[in-house]
C-alpha positions in Angstrom: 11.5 2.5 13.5 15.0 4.2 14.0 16.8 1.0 12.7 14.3 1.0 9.5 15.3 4.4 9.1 18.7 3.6 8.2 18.1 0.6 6.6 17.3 0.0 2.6 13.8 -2.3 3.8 10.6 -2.8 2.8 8.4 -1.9 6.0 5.0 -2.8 6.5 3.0 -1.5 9.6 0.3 -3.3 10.4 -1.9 -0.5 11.9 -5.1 -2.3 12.9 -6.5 0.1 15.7 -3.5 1.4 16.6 -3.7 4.8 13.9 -2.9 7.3 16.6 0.2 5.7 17.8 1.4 4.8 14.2 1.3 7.9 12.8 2.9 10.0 16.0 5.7 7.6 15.5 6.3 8.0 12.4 5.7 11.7 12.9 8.9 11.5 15.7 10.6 9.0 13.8 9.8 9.3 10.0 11.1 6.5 7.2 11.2 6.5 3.9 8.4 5.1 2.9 6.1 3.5 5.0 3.4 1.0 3.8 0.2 1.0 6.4 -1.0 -2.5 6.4 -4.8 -3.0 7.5 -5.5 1.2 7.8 -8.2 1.5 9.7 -7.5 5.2 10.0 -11.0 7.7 9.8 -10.7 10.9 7.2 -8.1 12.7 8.9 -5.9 10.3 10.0 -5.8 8.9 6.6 -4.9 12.8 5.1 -2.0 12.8 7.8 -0.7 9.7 6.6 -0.5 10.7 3.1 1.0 14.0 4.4 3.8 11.5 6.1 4.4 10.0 3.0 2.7 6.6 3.5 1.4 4.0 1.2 -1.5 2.0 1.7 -1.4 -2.5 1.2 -5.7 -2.4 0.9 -7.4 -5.7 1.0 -10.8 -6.5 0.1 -12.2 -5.1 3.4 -11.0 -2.0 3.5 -10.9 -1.5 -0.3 -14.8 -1.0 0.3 -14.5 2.5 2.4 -14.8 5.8 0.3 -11.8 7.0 2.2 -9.4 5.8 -0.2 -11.3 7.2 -3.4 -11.5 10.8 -1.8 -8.1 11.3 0.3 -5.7 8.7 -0.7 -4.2 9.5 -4.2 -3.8 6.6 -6.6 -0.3 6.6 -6.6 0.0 6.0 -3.2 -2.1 2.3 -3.4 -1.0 -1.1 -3.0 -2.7 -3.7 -3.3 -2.5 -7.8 -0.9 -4.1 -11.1 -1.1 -5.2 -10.4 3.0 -8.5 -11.3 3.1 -11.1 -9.4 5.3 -12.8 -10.9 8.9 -16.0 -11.1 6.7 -14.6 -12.5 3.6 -14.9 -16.4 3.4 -11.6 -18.7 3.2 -13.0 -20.1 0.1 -12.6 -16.6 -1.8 -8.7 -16.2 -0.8 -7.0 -18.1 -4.5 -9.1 -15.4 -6.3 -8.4 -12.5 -3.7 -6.0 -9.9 -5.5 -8.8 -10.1 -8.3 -11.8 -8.8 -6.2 -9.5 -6.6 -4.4 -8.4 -5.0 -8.3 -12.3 -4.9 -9.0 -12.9 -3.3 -5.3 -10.6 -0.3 -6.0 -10.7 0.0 -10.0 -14.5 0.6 -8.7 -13.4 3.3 -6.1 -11.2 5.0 -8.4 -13.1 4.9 -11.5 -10.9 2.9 -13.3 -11.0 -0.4 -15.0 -9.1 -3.4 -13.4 -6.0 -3.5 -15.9 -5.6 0.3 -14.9 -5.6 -0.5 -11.0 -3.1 -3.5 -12.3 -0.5 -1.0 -14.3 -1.1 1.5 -11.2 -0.1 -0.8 -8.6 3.3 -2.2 -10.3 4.5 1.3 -11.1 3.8 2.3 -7.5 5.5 -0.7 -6.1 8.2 0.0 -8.5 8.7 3.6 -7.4 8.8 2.3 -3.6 11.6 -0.4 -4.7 13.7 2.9 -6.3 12.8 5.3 -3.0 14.0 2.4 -0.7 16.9 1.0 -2.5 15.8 -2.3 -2.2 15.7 -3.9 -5.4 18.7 -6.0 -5.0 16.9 -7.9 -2.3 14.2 -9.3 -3.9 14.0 -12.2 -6.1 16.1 -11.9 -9.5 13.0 -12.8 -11.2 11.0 -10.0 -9.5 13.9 -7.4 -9.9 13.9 -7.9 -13.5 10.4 -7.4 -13.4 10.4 -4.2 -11.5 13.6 -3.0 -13.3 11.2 -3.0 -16.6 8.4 -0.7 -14.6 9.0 3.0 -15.0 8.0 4.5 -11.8 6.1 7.8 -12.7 6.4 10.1 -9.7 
C-alpha cells in the first residue's frame, strides 16, 4: 500500500472477509483512491470506507444488498463482469447487463443512468489517479470525452 501510494495505479483490493484489516490499512496507509473489490463490509464498515474515500467494483452478488442504496453514494460505484458463487457460468457473456439492472434497481434509476453513472465515475478515478496515459489509446480517448462531475 505504501508503494501504491506513490504510484499513478489503478488499485483494486479484493476485500472478501477481510473488511477490518482493509480498511485499518488504508486508515494507516491511505491512497488515492481505492476501489474495494468483492465488499463484503456490514453498515458501518461500508460508511468508513466511503469516509476513506473508496469506490466500490459491485457484481451481481453483492449488487443485491441494500447497503449500497442507503450508504454508498452513487458516485462512488463501479460496476465488473465478476460473477457471484450463486450465479451460474452460463449467465457470465450477459453479466455487466444484470449487474446494470441490479443497481439501476437499488438506486432508482433506469439502466442507461447506472451506464452514464459508472463511465463518469471511472472517468473521475482515471483524472484523481493520473493514470490515463496507461490504458489503452482507445480507452483514453474514450475517457478523455467523459466529463467527470465531482
Amino acid at each position: 500500500m505504501e508503494v501504491a501510494s506513490k504510484l499513478p495505479r489503478l488499485v483494486s483490493i479484493h476485500s472478501y472477509h477481510a473488511t477490518g484489516l482493509v480498511l485499518q490499512e488504508l486508515g494507516q496507509r491511505p491512497i488515492s483512491v481505492p476501489i474495494l473489490h468483492w465488499w463484503t463490509g456490514n453498515a458501518r464498515e461500508t460508511s468508513r470506507a466511503v469516509d476513506l474515500g473508496c469506490y466500490f467494483s459491485i457484481h451481481s452478488a453483492v449488487a443485491r444488498h441494500s447497503k449500497f442504496r442507503t450508504r454508498v453514494p452513487p458516485e462512488r460505484i463501479l460496476l465488473e463482469s465478476d460473477h457471484g458463487y450463486r450465479d451460474p457460468p452460463t449467465a457470465i457473456p450477459p453479466r455487466i447487463e444484470w449487474v446494470e439492472h441490479l443497481v439501476a434497481q437499488q438506486f432508482n434509476y433506469n439502466v442507461k443512468e447506472v451506464r452514464r453513472l459508472v463511465w463518469r465515475n471511472f472517468a473521475r478515478i482515471i483524472h484523481q489517479t493520473g493514470t490515463i496515459n496507461l490504458l489503452p489509446r482507445p480507452m483514453a480517448n474514450i475517457l478523455s470525452q467523459v466529463a467527470p462531475e465531482g
